[in-house]
C-alpha positions as CSV (number, residue, x, y, z in Angstrom):
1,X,4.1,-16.9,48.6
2,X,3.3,-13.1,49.7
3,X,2.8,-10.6,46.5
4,X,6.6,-9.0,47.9
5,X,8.1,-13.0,47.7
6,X,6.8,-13.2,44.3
7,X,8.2,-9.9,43.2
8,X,11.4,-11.0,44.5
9,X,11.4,-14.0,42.9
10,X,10.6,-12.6,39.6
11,X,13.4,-9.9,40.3
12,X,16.0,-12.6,40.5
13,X,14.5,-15.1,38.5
14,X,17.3,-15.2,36.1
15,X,21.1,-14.7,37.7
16,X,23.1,-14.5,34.6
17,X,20.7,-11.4,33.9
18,X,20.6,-9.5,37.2
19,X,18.5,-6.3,37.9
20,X,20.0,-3.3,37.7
21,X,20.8,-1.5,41.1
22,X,19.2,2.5,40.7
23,X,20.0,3.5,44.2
24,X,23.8,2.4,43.0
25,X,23.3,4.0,40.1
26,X,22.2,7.2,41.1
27,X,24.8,7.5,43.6
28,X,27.5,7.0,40.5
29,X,26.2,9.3,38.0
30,X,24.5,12.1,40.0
31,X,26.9,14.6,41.4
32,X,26.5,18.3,41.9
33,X,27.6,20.4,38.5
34,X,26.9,17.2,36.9
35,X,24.9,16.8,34.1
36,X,22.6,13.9,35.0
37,X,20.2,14.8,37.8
38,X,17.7,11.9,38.2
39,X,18.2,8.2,37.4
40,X,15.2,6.1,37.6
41,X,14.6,2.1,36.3
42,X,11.6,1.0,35.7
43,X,10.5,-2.9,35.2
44,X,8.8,-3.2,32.3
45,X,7.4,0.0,29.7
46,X,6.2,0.2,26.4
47,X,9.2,2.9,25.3
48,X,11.2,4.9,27.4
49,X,11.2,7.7,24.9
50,X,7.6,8.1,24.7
51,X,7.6,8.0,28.6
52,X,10.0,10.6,29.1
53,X,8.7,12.8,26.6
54,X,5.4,12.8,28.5
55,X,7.1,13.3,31.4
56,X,9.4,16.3,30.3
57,X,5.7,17.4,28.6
58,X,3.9,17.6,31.9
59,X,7.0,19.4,34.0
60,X,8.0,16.7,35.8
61,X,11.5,15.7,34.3
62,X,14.2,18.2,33.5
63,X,17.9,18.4,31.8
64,X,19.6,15.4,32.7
65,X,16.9,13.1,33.6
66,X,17.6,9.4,33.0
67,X,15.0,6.7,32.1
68,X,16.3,3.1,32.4
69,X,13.8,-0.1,31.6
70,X,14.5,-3.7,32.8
71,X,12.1,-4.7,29.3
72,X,10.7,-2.5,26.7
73,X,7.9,-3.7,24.8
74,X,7.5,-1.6,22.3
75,X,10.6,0.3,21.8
76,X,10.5,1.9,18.5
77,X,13.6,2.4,15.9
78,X,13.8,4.9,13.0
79,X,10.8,4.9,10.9
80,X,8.5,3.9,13.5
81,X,10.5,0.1,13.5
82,X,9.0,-1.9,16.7
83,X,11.7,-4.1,18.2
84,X,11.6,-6.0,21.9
85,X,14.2,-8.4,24.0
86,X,14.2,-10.3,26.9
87,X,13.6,-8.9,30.0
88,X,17.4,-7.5,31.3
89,X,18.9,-8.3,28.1
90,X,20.0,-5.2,27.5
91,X,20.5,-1.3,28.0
92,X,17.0,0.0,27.0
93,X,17.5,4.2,28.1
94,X,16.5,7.9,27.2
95,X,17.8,10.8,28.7
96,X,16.6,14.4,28.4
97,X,18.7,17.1,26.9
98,X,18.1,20.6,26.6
99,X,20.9,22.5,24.7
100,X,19.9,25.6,26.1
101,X,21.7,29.0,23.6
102,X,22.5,25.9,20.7
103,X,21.6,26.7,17.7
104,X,18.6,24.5,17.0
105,X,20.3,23.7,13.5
106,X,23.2,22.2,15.2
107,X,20.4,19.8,17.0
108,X,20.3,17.6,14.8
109,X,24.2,16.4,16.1
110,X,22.5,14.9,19.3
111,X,22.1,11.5,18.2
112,X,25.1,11.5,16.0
113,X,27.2,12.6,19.6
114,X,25.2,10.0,21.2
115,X,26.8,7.4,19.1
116,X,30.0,8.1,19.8
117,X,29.8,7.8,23.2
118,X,27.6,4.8,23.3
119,X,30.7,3.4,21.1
120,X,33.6,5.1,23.3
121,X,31.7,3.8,26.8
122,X,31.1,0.0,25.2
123,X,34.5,-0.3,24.2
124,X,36.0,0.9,27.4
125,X,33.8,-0.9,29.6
126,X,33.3,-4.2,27.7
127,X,36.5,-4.6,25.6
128,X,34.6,-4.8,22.5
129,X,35.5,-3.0,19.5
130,X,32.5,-1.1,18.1
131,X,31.8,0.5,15.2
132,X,29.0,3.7,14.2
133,X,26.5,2.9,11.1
134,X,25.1,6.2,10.2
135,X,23.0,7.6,11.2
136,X,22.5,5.9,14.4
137,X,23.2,2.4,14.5
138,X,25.9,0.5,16.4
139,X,27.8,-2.2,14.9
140,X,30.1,-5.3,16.8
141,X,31.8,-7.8,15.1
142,X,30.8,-11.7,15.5
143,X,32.6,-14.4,13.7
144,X,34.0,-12.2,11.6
145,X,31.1,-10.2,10.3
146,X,29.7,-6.8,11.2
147,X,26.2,-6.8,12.8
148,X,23.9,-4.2,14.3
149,X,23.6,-4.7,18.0
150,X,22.1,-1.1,19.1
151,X,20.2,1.9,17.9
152,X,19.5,5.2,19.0
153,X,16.5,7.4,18.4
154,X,16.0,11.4,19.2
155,X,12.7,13.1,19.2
156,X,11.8,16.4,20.3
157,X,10.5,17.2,23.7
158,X,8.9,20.2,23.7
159,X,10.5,23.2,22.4
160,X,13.6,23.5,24.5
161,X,14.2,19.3,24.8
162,X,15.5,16.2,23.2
163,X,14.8,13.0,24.2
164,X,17.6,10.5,23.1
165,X,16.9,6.8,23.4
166,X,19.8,4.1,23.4
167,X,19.1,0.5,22.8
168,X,21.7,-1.9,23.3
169,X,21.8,-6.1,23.2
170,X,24.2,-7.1,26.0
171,X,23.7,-10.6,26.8
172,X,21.4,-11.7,23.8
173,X,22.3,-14.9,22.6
174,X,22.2,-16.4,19.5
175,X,19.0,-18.0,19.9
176,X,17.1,-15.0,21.1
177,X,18.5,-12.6,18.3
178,X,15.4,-11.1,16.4
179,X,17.0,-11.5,13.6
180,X,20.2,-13.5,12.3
181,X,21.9,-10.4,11.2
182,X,21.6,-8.7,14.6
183,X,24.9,-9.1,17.3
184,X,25.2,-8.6,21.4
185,X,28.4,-7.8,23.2
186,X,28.0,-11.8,24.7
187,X,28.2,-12.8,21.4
188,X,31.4,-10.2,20.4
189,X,32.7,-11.8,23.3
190,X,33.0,-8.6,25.6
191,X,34.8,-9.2,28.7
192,X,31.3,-8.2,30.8
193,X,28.1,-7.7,30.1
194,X,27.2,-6.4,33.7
195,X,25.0,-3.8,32.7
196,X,25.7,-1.1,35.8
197,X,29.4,-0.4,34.7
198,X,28.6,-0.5,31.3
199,X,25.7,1.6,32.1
200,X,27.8,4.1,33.8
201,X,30.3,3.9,31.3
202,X,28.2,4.9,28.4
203,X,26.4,7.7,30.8
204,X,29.7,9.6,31.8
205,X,31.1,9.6,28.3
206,X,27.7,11.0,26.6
207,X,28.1,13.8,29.6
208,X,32.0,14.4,28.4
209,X,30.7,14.7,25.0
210,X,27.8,16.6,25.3
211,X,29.6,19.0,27.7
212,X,32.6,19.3,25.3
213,X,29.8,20.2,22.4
214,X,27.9,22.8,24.3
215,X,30.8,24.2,25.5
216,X,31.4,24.7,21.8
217,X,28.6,26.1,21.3
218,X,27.5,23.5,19.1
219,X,30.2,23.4,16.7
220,X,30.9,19.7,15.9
221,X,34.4,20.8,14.1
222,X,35.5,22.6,17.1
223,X,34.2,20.5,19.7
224,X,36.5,17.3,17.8
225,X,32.5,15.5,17.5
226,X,32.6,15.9,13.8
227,X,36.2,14.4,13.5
228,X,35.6,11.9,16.4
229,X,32.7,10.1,14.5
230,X,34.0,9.9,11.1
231,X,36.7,7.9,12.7
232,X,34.8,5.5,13.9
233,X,31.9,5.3,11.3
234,X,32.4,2.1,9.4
235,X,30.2,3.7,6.7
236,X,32.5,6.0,5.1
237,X,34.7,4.6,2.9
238,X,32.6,2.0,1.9
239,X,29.9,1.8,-1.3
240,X,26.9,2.3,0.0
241,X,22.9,2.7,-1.1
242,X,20.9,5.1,0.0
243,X,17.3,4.9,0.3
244,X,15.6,8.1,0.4
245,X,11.7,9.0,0.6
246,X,9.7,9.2,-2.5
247,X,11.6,5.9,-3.3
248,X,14.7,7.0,-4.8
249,X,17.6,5.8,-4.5
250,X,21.7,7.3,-4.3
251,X,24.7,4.4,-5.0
252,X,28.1,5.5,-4.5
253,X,31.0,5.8,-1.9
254,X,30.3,7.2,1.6
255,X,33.2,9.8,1.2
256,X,32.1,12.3,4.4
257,X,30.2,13.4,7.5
258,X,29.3,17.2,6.6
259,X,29.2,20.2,9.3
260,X,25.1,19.3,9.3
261,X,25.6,15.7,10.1
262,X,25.0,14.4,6.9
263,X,26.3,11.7,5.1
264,X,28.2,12.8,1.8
265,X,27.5,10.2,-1.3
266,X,29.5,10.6,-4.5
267,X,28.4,9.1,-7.2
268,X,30.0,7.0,-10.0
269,X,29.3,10.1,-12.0
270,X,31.3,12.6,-9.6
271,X,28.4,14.3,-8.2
272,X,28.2,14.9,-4.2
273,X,24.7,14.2,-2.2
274,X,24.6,15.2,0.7
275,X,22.1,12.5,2.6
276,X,20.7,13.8,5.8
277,X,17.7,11.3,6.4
278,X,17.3,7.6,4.6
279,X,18.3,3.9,5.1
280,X,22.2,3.5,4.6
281,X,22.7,-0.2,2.9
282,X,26.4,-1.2,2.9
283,X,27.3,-2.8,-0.5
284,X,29.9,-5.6,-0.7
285,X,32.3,-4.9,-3.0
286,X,32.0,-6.1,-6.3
């Protein structure tokens, strides 16, 4: 077998997980005036973010740059969580956004706007009904209970960029979860999990979104972001704990998403804490 036979082999190795087509991609999602301007997949990395923060670092990826991996073997969560999957099992992206005249403050609405779309694009494209943790997780039903079955992570590129990585379980089953608690679309029963058009899906409604918001200067009242995730954010409403650094800890009702992005606690006692950084643990009720 030639070195090309065996890459071909390995390419199509498994046909209920196909490889993602970039040529096909890029000729769906890159348009003059558009916002993305490069699509590229890669086969196997460590983390997309910390690859396209390097890139964006050294000049040689721009606004609108996508980053697509096949397998990521060390893609990293909040809090420097390490998490893997099997090789074209998922939707393991970053893109590169620079919100050029935004007021940095307003930043921090990036991976909160990513959310939404991710949730808006999955439910259009796969038929599943999907649901925003805050900050950044995304939640899908399975047998009746609520599990986490993506995340999304932003980190500064530079001083003018954000990188904002997505990663999404599509055809994990239950076997292969990392954990019990964790979900895939197969398992929510979507009606595909062919990752191009859900792919494409997700991309075009993070560029309706984004453009919407910078149009808006930023402003996640008047761009409809602030009001579009707190109706989907299956955190409010509920009784929650929050753990924050230094090891405390908040319990009370998630009663609001704020004009920073933060989650609004009141307490049994009345008082309202604002929450803009911690792990959110929903509480059954009692």
């Amino acid at each position: 077998m030639t070195p090309r036979d065996a890459a071909d082999a390995s390419r199509w190795s498994d046909l209920d997980r196909p490889p993602l087509n970039a040529a096909a991609l890029r000729r769906g999602l890159v348009r003059e005036g558009g916002l993305w301007t490069a699509v590229d997949v890669v086969p196997r990395t460590g983390s997309t973010n910390s690859d396209l923060v390097a890139l964006a670092a050294a000049g040689k990826a721009g606004e609108g740059s996508v980053l697509v991996a096949e397998e990521q073997t060390a893609g990293r969560g909040r809090l420097d969580r390490q998490w893997s999957a099997p090789p074209r099992s998922g939707l393991f992206f970053s893109v590169l956004l620079c919100p050029a005249g935004i007021p940095v403050g307003r930043w921090g609405w990036l991976p909160l706007l990513t959310g939404v779309a991710v949730a808006t694009g999955l439910s259009r494209a796969a038929g599943v009904d999907t649901a925003l943790k805050w900050p950044n997780d995304l939640l899908v039903t399975v047998g009746g209970e609520e599990r986490k079955a993506g995340g999304i992570l932003a980190e500064r590129a530079g001083e003018d960029g954000v990188v904002v990585g997505v990663g999404i379980n599509v055809s994990l089953g239950a076997a292969e979860l990392p954990v019990p608690q964790a979900g895939s679309l197969l398992l929510a029963d979507a009606v595909t999990t062919d990752r191009d058009p859900l792919l494409r899906s997700v991309l075009r409604t993070l560029e309706d979104w984004y453009t919407r918001w910078r149009d808006a200067d930023g402003d996640p009242a008047a761009s409809g972001l602030q009001g579009a995730y707190a109706a989907g954010c299956a955190t409010l409403g509920r009784t929650v704990r929050a753990e924050l650094p230094g090891d405390r800890e908040i319990t009370g009702e998630a009663t609001a998403i704020d004009g920073d992005g933060r989650l609004v606690i009141t307490t049994r006692q009345g008082a309202r804490e604002p929450v803009g950084a911690g792990d959110i643990v929903h509480l059954r009720p009692a």
